[in-house]
Residue, then its C-alpha position, 0 to 999 in steps of 0.5 A: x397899342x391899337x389906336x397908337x400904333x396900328x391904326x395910327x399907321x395904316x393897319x385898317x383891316x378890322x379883323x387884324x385889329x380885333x385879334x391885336x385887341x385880343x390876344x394877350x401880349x404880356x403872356x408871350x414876352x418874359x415876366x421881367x419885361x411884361x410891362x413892355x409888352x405893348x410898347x412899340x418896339x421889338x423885345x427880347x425873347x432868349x435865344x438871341x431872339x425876339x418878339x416883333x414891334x406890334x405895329x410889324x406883327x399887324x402889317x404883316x398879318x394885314x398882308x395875307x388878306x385872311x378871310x378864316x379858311x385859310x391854312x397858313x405856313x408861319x416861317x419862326x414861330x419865336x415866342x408864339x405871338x404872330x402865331x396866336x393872332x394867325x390862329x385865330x384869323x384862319x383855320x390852321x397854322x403851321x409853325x416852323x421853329x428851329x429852336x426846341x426850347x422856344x418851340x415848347x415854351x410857344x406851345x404852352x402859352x397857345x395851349x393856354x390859350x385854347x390856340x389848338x388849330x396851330x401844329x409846331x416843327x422843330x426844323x429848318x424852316x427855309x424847307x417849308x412843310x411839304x407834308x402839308x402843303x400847298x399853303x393859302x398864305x405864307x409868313x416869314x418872320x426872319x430876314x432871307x437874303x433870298x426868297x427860299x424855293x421851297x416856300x415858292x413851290x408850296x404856295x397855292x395858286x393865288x397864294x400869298x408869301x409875305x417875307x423880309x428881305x435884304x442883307x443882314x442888318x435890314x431888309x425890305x418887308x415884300x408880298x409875293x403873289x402867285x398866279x397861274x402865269x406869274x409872280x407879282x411882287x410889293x414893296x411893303x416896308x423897310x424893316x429890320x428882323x433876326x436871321x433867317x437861318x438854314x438851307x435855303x437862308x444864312x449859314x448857321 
């Protein structure tokens, strides 16, 4: 998966890659498709949802440039997959999930995996966690027709968003950078993700 998929397309970071070695795919899909985990493709996870193409999960963790000090905002833990590969590439995760039943069934898996710097909400996503704000790094795993405000405003300076957005059947994968005077904003990739549902995304 690492050499076909990642580094084959351009994922360079060897600290990306070496989690993506690691982190045990197979656990996070249902048992049914585990010997399609590590395909390059998306899987269904329940809930009219699913578990991203490892060649996007790379891309996207790529894109925060984490050193390990980081504390990272995660918009849609979904099966905990991207979660375990951020947990060990920073120092705290904070995971938004809006459904409860995918929420637990991610926590056990991180437990399992001794994933214990990762905190999961069930909520609304598109509100950030202003409890624990401001976030060095930002990961929305969902496709938003906007950039959520929230979010904008719980950066850091020289923070990093990095967020689907389009309509809803495809979308452009972009970084947004916050400094002090301005934001500057990359086209990463075109992609397709699931909704990003709740106050500041799609209507439910």
């Amino acid at each position: 998966m690492v050499e076909e998929q990642l580094l084959a397309r351009g994922i360079k970071d060897p600290r990306v890659l070496e989690v993506m070695r690691r982190v045990p795919r197979h656990l996070f899909v249902e048992s049914a498709l585990a010997n399609r985990a590590y395909d390059d493709g998306p899987l269904p996870i329940g809930e009219k949802q699913t578990i991203s193409q490892p060649y996007m999960v790379g891309l996207m963790t790529q894109a925060l440039e984490l050193r390990g000090d980081e504390k990272v905002l995660e918009i849609g833990t979904g099966s905990g997959y991207q979660t375990a590969v951020l947990a060990e590439l920073c120092q705290n995760v904070f995971s938004i999930e809006k459904m409860g039943s995918l929420a637990a069934r991610a926590r056990a898996i991180l437990d399992r995996l001794g994933d214990y710097n990762v905190a999961i909400h069930v909520g609304d996503g598109t509100l950030g966690w202003a409890e624990h704000a401001p976030f060095d790094a930002i990961l929305v795993t969902a496709g938003s027709p906007t950039v959520p405000q929230p979010l904008l405003e719980q950066m850091c300076l020289d923070g990093r968003l990095v967020i689907p957005l389009g309509d809803e059947q495809s979308q452009v994968l972009r970084r947004i950078r916050r400094t002090a005077s301005e934001q500057n904003e990359e086209v990463l990739s075109e992609c397709r993700f699931v909704k990003l549902s709740g106050k500041y995304g799609w209507p439910d």
